[in-house]
C-alpha positions, 0 to 999 in steps of 0.5 A: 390861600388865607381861606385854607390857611384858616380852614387848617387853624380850626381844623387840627385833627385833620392832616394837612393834605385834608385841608382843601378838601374839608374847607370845600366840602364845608363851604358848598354845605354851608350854601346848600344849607343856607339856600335851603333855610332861605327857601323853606325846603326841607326845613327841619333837616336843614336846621339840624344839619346847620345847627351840627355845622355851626356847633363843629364850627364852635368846637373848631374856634375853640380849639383853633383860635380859644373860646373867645373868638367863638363867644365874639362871633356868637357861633354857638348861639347861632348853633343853638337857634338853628336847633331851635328851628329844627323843633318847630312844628310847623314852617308856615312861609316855606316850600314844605308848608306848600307841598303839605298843603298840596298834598292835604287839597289833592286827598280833599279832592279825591274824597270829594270826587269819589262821592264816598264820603263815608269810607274817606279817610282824610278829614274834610274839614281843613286843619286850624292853622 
């Protein structure tokens, strides 16, 4: 119950039968997100989607508990870095990086196969990592 009780205090806007439900919802995101970080899967939209979370996490210290509760847990630093994450380029320990690079070893493959290398139009050459 305490949980729902401080799901409420960071969340004035939202009526109280609301409570429950948005306390859930932002929970199980906050998993899904955070398994999904772990994994590497979809990384960039993860990070994103994190870095939103935590800045309306911020917002809702803030406007609950006052800015230093929300400086103390360093939430919008956290916030910042999962939008920092969200700009790199390249994920190189992720399930993302593995699929890219499945797909670019299937397109090298098929050029290979077709033995038309001229009309090919993945380069052979793999790209420096």
């Amino acid at each position: 119950m305490h949980f729902v009780a401080y799901a409420a205090k960071l969340n004035p806007w939202f009526p109280n039968g609301m409570i429950p439900v948005v306390a859930w919802f932002v929970t199980v995101g906050e998993m899904l997100l955070a398994m999904d970080l772990l994994l590497g899967f979809h990384t960039r939209v993860s990070a994103q989607l994190s870095g939103w979370l935590l800045l309306a996490f911020a917002i809702g210290m803030t406007a609950g508990t006052g800015i230093k509760s929300a400086l103390n847990a360093s939430v919008f630093s956290a916030s910042a870095g999962a939008f920092l994450l969200a700009t790199s380029a390249e994920y190189p320990f992720s399930f993302d990086s593995l699929r890219r690079r499945e797909k670019r070893d299937a397109a090298l493959n098929a050029c290979i196969r077709s033995q038309a290398k001229n009309t090919c139009h993945t380069s052979l050459v793999p790209h420096p990592r």
